[in-house]
C-alpha positions as CSV (number, residue, x, y, z in Angstrom):
1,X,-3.3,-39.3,-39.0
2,X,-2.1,-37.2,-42.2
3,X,-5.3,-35.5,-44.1
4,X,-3.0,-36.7,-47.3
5,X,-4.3,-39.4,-49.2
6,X,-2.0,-41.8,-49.9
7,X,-1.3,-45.8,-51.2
8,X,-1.2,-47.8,-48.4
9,X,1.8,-50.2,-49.8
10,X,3.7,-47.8,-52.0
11,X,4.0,-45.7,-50.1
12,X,7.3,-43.8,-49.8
13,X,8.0,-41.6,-46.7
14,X,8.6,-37.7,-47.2
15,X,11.7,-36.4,-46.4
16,X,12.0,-33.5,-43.5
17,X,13.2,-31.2,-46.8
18,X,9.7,-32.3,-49.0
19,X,7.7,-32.0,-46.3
20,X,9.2,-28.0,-45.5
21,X,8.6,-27.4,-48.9
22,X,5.2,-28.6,-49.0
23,X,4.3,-26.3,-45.7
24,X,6.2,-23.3,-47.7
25,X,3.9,-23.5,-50.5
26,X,1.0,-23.1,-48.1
27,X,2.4,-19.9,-47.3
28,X,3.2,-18.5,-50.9
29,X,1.2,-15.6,-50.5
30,X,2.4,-14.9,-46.8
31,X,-0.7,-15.7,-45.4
32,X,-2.3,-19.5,-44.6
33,X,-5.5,-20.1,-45.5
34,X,-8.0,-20.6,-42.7
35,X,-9.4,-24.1,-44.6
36,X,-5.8,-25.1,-45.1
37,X,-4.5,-24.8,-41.1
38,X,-5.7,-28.5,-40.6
39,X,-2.8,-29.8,-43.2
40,X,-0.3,-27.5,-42.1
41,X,-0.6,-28.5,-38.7
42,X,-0.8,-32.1,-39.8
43,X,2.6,-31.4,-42.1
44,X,4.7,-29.8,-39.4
45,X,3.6,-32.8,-37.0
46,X,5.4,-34.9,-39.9
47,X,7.9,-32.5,-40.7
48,X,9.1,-32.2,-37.0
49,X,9.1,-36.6,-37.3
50,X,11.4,-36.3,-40.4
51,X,13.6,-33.8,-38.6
52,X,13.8,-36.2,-35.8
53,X,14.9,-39.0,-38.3
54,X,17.4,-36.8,-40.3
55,X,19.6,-36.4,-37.0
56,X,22.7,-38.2,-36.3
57,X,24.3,-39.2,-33.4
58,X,27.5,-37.9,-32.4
59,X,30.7,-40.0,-32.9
């Protein structure tokens, strides 16, 4: 389960590309917050799902 609050209807999935960019912001200052592991952990759990979704078979 995502720490994120979200709609339960509207809501629209995060792309792998969002989701890097939300775990890069954690990181602006080269170092991650010790309160803030919990949703970086949670966000490359979904990013690594996205990633997962973004890849194509081979024809």
């Amino acid at each position: 389960m995502s720490p994120f609050p979200r709609e339960p209807e509207s809501e629209t999935l995060l792309s792998a590309s969002e989701l890097n960019a939300r775990i890069r912001e954690l990181w602006a200052d080269g170092m991650l917050p010790e309160d803030r592991r919990p949703e970086y952990e949670a966000l490359v759990v979904e990013w690594a799902a996205a990633a997962r979704e973004d890849v194509r078979p081979a024809a």
